[in-house]
N, C-alpha and C positions, 0 to 999 in steps of 0.2 A: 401194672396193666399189661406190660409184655413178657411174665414170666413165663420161662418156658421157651420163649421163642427167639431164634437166633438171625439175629440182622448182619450181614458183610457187608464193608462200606469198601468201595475204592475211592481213593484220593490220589487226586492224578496232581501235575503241575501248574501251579497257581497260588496266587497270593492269598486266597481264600483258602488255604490248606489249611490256616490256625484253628476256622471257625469248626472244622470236623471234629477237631477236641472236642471245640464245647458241645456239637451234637453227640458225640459218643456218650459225653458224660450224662446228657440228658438222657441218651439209653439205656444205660445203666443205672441210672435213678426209677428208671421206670421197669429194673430188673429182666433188662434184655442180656443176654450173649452177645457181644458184640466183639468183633475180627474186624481188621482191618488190612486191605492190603495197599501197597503203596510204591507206586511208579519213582522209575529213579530218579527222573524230575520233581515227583512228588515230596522225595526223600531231600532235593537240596533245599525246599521249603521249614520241612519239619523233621525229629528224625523219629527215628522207629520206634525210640522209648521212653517217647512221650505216650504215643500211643497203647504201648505194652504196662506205663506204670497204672496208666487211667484203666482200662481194660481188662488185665491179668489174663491178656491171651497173643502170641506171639506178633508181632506184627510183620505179614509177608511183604516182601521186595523180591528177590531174587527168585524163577520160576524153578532154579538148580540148587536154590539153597540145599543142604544136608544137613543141615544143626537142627534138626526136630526127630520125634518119633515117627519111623518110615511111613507114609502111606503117601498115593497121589493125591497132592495135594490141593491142587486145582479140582479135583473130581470130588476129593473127600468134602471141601471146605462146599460147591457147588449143591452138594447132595443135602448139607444141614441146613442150609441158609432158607431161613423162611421167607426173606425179604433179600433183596440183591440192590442196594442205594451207591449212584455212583457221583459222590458234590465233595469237594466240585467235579465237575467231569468239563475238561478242557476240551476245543475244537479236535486236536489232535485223536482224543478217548472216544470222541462220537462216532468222527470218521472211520474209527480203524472197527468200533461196534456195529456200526450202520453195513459197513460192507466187509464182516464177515473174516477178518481179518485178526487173528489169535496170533500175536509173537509176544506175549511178556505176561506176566502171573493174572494180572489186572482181565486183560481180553480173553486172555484162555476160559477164566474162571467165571465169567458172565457168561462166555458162550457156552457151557456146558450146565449154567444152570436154569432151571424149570420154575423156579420161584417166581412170583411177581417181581419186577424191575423198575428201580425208580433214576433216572437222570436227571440231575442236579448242574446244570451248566454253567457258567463262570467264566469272562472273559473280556475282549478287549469289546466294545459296542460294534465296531467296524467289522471286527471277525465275527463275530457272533450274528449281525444284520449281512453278513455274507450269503450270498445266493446257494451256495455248496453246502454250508455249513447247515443251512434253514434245509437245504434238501435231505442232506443224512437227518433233521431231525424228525423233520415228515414222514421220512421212512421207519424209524425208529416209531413212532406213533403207530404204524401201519402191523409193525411186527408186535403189537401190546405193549409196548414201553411206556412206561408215565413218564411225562415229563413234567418239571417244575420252572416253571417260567421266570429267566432272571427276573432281577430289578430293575428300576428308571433308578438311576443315581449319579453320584461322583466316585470313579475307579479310580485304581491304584494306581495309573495312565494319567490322572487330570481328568478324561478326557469325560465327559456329563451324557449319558445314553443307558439301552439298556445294554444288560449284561453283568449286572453288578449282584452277587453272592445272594442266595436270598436268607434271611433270618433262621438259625436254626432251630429255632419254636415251630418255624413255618411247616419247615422239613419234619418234623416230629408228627404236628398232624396231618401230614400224608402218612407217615408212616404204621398212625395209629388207624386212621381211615383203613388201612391197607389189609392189618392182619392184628390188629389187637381183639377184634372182636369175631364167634361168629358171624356169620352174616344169614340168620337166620328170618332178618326182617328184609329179605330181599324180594324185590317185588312190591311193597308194599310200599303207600303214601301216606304221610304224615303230617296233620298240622301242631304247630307248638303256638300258642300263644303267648309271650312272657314281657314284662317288667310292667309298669303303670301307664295308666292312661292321663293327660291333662286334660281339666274343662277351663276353656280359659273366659273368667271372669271381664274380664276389658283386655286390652292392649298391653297388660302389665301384669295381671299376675291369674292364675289359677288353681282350681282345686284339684288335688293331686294325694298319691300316698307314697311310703316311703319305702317302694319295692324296688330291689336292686334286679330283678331278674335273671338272677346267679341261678334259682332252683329250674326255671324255663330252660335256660342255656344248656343247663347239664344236662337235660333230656332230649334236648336237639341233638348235642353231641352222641350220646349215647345210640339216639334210633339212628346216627349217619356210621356209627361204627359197627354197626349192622347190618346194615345195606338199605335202611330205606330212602326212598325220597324224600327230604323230609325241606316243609316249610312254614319259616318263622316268621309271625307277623310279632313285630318287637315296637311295645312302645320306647320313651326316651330314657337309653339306659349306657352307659359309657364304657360298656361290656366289647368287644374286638368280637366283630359276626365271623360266624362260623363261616368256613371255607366251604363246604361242601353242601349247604343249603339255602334255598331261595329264601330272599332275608324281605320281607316288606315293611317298611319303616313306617307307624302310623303316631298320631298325637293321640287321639280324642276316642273315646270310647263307642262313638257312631262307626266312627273308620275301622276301628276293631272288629266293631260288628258286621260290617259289611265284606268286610277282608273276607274273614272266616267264612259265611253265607256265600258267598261267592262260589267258594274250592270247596267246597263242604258235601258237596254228593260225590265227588270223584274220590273222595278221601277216604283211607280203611280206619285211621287211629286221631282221634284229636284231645290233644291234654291244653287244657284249657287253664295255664298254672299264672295266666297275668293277675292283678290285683288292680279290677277296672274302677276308676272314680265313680263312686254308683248315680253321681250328681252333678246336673248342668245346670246352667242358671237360662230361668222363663226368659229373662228380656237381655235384650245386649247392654254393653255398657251405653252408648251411645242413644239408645232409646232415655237411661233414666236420664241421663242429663239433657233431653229435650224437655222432659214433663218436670225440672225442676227437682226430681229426688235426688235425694242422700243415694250416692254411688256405692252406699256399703250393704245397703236394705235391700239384697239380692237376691228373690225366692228362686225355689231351686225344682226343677224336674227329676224324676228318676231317670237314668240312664237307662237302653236297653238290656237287659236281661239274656247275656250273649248263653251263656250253659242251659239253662230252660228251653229259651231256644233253638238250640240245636240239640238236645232232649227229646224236645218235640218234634223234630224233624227228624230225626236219627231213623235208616232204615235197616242197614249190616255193618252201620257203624259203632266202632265202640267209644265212649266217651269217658273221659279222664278228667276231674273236676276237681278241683283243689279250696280247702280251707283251711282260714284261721280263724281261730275261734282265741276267746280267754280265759272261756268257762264252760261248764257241761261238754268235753268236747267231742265227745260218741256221738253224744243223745243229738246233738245239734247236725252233727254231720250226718247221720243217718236220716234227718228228716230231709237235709239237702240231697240226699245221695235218691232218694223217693222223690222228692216236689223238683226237681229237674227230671227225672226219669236219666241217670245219669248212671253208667256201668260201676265206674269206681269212684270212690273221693281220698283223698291223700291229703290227714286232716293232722295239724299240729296246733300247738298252743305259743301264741306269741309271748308266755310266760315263762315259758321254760326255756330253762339253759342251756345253749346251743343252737337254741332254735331262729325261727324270725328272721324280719329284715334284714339284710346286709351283712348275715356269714355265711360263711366258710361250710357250718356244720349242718344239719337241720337233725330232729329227732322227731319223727312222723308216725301216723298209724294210716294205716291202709284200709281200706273200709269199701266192703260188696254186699251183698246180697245176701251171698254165702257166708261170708268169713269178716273176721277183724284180725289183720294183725299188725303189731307194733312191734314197730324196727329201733335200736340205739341207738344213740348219738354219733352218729359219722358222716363223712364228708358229702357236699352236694352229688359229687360224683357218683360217688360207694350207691346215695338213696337212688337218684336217676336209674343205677342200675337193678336196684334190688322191686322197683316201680315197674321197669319193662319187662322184667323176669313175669312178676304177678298179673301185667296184662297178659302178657302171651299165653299163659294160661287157660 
């Protein structure tokens, strides 16, 4: 996802210097360029060639070093850098960036670059909830710095507060937010609707279906590495919500539907990829055990009809409508993709391999008006992507 683009990390002094490995290596799996440079405090942490064997690119310390091929290298390294990530970045690293202050390879090499900037902070709670320290970071905000907000945890101190390293999964997606994708959907708002809805039968159990909401998620991500706004109403799915969109957590296929209706005229794109229980039960539990029935004998209502209706409601919205089918699967999706009045439908077969509930893969066909086309078996992400390519369209 980051090929092509080249990420600088500084790693300044801290106990959390290990964790930079493992984010480098996650950039490198994600086929970034990745540099590193490293404070001499940094360096009594970690040393250089841990970083240089992960990477295969030199790891700077010294702003005088001469053991490389000549160029300035604070300005050379400054000018590629598509992203500028400084985790940990110590009180010391903030201070001396907040106000301006270039004496070592680390501060030279920020300040002369123009890339996005991301600060990664790390440290003792007390220092870090320091009046000073919060002030350089304010400022830092001020001048377009991202900043990644420690953790509440237990440091390397004992001592239990914030400041503690944040996960570097966490750090990845800011990074990916940042520059993995255009940002071609900026400006624009988004609703995603993803995983299943519960109707719940009595106090114990409900009708339900067996959607992980892995293919929803990947299109939330997708439209936020783009720039939209985007917001997930997610029914109960054990999926880690996305960082960078408004996540509304509902049960019940009513909630669903009102979620949506609600935000639904202010909204440019709505993909509608949940898999709604289409059935609620006429009476509650508690009703039949008044009148004497059998608690099993439970007639059922149709749920609302959430894509129809916003079909019909639709004015310069585009609508993104998802099916599974097990058979006929054109012929059936095309009549949905008509009887909702719905822009596209992104239609797979719960039979085929790869596809369905709860992986990883999916292998879908795409379906408008105009066109049909059918994509290969690859990852939810890869589809997410090759889905908003074909809306934007």
């Amino acid at each position: 996802m980051l090929k092509g683009k080249t990420v600088v990390i500084g790693v300044t002094g801290s106990v959390a210097a290990y964790k930079a490995v493992y984010l480098a290596r996650l950039l490198i799996k994600q086929r970034a360029e990745v540099h590193i440079i490293l404070t001499e405090n940094g360096a009594k942490f970690i040393t250089p060639i841990t970083f240089e064997s992960l990477t295969g690119t030199k790891c700077i310390v010294d702003t005088f070093d001469r053991n490389f091929e000549f160029d300035i290298k604070h300005i050379s390294l400054a000018k590629k850098a598509d992203l500028f990530l400084v985790a940990p970045a110590s009180a010391n690293i903030i201070g001396k960036i907040a106000n301006g202050i270039a004496d070592d390879m680390l501060s030279t090499t920020i300040m002369a670059a123009v890339c996005p900037k991301i600060i990664a902070p790390a440290m003792n709670t007390n220092m870090y909830c320091n009046s000073i320290v919060q002030e350089n970071i304010e400022k830092l905000k001020r001048h377009n710095y991202k900043i990644i907000a420690p953790e509440k945890g237990l440091l390397a101190c004992k001592d239990i507060g914030d400041g503690k390293f944040p996960e570097p999964e966490t750090i990845l997606e800011y990074i990916l937010y940042e520059i993995a994708k255009e940002k071609d959907m900026c400006g624009k708002k988004v609703i995603v609707t993803a995983g299943p809805t519960r109707e719940a039968l009595d106090p114990v159990r409900f009708i339900s279906n067996h959607s992980t909401g892995k293919m929803g998620y990947a299109i939330v991500k997708e439209c936020l590495m783009r720039g939209a706004k985007v917001t997930l109403i997610s029914g109960p799915v054990p999926l880690k919500k996305p960082l960078f969109a408004e996540v509304i957590n509902i049960m019940s296929a009513e909630e669903m539907y009102e979620e949506v209706l609600k935000r639904f005229d202010e909204c440019d794109y709505i993909f509608k990829s949940a898999a709604v229980a289409d059935y609620t039960p006429k009476n509650t539990f508690d009703n039949k055990i008044k009148k004497g029935e059998d608690e099993m004998s439970i007639s059922l209502n149709r749920t609302n009809d959430i894509l129809k209706a916003i079909g019909e409601k639709k004015t310069n919205q585009f609508i993104c409508g998802f099916s599974m089918e097990t058979e006929n699967l054109i012929e059936n999706s095309k009549k949905k993709l008509k009887s909702k009045n719905a822009d596209m439908i992104v239609a797979n077969n719960l039979k085929t391999d790869g596809a369905g509930f709860g992986t990883d893969t999916n292998v879908v066909t795409i379906i408008t008006k105009e066109n049909i086309k059918e994509l290969p078996k690859m990852s939810k992400e890869n589809v997410a992507c090759e889905i908003v390519n074909e809306v934007l369209k």
